[in-house]
N, C-alpha and C positions, 0 to 999 in steps of 0.2 A: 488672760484670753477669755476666760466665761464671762466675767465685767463685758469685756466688748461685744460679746453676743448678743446679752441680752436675753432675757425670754427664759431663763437656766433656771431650772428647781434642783437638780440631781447631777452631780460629778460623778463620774464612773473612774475608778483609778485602779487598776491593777496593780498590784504588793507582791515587790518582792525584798529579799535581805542583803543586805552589804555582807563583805567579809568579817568585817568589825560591830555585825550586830545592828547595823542602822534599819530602818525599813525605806523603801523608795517604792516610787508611783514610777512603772515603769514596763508595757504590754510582755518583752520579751525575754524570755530569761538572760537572752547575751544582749552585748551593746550595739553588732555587728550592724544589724539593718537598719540599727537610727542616729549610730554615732559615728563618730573619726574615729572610732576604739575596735580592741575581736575582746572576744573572751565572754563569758559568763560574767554576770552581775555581782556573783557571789566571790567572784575570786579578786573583785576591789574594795578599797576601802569606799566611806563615802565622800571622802576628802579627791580621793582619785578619779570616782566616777564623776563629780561633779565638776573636773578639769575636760570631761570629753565635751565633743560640742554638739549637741544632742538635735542641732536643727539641721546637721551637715548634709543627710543627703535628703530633702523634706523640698519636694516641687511643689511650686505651684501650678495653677492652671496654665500659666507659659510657658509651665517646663524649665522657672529659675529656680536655682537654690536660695530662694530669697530671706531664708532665714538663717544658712551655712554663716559664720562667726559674727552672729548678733548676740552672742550670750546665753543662748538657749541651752537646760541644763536641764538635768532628770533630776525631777525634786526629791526630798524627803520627807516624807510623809509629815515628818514636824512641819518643814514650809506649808504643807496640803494644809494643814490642822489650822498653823494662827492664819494662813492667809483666806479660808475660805467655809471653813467651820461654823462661823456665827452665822454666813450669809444662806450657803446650800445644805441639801442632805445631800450625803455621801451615801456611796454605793462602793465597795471595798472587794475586789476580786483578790483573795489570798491564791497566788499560780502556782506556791508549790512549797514543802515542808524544810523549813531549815533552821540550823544547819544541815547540811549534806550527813554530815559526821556527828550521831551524839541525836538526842531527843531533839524534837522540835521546839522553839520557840519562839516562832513569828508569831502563833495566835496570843500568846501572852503578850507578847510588845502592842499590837493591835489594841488588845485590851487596853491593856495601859495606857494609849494615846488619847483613844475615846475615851476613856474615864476622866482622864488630865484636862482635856477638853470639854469635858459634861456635857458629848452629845450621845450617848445613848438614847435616846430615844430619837436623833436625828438620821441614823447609819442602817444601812444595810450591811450586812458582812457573806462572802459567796465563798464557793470554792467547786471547781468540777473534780476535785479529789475527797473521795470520802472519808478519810481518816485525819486530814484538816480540819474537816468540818465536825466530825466526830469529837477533837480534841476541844475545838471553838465552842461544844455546846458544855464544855465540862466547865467554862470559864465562870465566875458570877454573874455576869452580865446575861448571860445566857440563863441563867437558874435562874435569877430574878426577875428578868420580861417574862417568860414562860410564866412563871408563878402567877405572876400580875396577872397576863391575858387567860389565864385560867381561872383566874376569880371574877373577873369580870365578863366571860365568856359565860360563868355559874350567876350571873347575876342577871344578865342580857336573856336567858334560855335556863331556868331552872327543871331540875330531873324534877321526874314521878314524886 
C-alpha cells in the first residue's frame, strides 16, 4: 500500500505480541474493530491472527467493505522488516508490555528485528508507557546511539 502512495519516507506501525511470542503491526490491542475475530491480540497465535480477515469491516468513501475477504491480514513485524525496511524509515509504536504474565519482552524482540535488519539508524522506537520505554533504553542499541550522539554532540559544541 505505501508503494502505491507514493511520496512515503516514514511507516508508523504500532507493536504489539502474539501469544507465541511473534510481534505484529497492529493499532489495537483486540482484533475486534478491524477483524471478523473478538479477543485480545495476545491471546492468539500468529498463525491464528493471520487467518482473520483484517480488511472486514474497513469502508470506503461509498461506504463498501471493499476490501472485506481480499486477503488483507495483520502483518508481522518480520513481513514489515523484509517487505519495507531497505525502502522507508520506521517509526515503531511499542502499545503495551508483554507478556501479560512474567517480565516483558517485546522491547528485546524489537531489538532483535532492527538489528537483523541493520536499520538502526533507520527506526524510531515510541511508547506512551514509561516503563517500555525505560526498559527499550537499557537495550544496546540504545546505549550505543546515545553514546555516539554524545560525542558528536562533544564535537559539534565543545565545553569551556
Amino acid at each position: 500500500m505505501a508503494d502505491a502512495i507514493g511520496g512515503v519516507d516514514f511507516l508508523d506501525i504500532d507493536v504489539h505480541m502474539t501469544r507465541d511470542g511473534h510481534l505484529v503491526g497492529i493499532h489495537d490491542a483486540t482484533v475486534d474493530r478491524t477483524t471478523n475475530g473478538q479477543g485480545r491480540v495476545d491471546s492468539y497465535t500468529l498463525a491464528e491472527l493471520q487467518q482473520l480477515d483484517a480488511g472486514y469491516h474497513f469502508q470506503d468513501l461509498q461506504g463498501t467493505n471493499s476490501y472485506r475477504g481480499r486477503g488483507v491480514k495483520i502483518p508481522a513485524l518480520e513481513e514489515i522488516f523484509q517487505t519495507y525496511a531497505a525502502k522507508y524509515h520506521l517509526h515503531f509504536e511499542i502499545k503495551d508490555a508483554y507478556p501479560k504474565s512474567g517480565p516483558s519482552q517485546i522491547e528485546e524482540k524489537l531489538w532483535a528485528l532492527i538489528q537483523r535488519y541493520g536499520v538502526e539508524e533507520r527506526v524510531i522506537v515510541s511508547s506512551f508507557i514509561q516503563a517500555v520505554v525505560t526498559r527499550f533504553q537499557k537495550t544496546e542499541w540504545w546505549s550505543r546511539s546515545h553514546r555516539s550522539r554524545a560525542a558528536r554532540s562533544r564535537q559539534l559544541c565543545p565545553g569551556p
